[in-house]
C-alpha positions in Angstrom: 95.0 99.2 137.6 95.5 101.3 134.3 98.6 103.2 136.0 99.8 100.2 137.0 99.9 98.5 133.7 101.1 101.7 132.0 103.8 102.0 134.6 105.3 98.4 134.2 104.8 98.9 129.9 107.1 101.8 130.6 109.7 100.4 132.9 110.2 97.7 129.8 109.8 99.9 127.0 108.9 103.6 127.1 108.5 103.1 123.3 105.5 101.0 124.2 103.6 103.8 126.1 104.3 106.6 122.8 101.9 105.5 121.1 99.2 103.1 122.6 97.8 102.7 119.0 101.2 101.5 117.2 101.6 98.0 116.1 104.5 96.8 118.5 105.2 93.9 116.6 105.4 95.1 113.0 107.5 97.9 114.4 109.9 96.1 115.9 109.3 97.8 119.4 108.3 94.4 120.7 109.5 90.5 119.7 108.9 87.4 121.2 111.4 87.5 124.0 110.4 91.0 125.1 106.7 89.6 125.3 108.1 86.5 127.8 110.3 89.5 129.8 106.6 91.3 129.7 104.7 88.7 130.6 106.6 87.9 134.1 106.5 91.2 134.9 103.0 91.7 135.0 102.5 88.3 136.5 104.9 89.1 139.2 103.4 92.6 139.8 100.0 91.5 139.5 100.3 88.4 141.8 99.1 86.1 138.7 99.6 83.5 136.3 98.9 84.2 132.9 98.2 80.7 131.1 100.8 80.5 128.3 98.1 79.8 125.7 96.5 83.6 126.1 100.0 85.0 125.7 99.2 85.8 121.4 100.1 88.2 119.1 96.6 89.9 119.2 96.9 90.8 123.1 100.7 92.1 122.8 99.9 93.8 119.6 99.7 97.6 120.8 99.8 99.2 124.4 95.9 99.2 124.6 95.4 95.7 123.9 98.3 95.1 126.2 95.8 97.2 128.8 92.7 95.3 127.8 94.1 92.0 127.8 95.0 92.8 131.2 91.9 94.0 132.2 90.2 90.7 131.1 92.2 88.6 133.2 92.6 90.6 136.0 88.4 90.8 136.1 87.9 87.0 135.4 
């Protein structure tokens, strides 16, 4: 599931997968349209809906809580 997620960060960003650590949005790497173009791609790869009030800051905010967010829903 981890390759996965890294795979589809990549494909929209590689920036993303550089540094898993780095604040995305401070940095510029990610905004709010990138998170929406994001967010359909891991519903559509993932075969889910992702309820529009989890999609925050906090869970976009760097590739591992990108990962972990993903891992929460993917688990519930």
């Amino acid at each position: 599931m981890k390759e996965k997620i890294l795979e589809i960060l990549k494909e929209n960003n590689e920036e993303i997968v550089e540094d898993m650590d780095r604040d995305l949005l401070a940095s510029g790497i990610l905004d709010s349209f990138d998170i929406v173009d994001l967010v359909v791609d891991l519903e559509e790869n993932f075969s889910i809906q992702i309820d529009v009030d989890l999609v925050t800051p906090d869970h976009f905010r760097t590739g591992n809580s990108i990962i972990e967010f993903m891992k929460t829903i993917l688990e519930a």
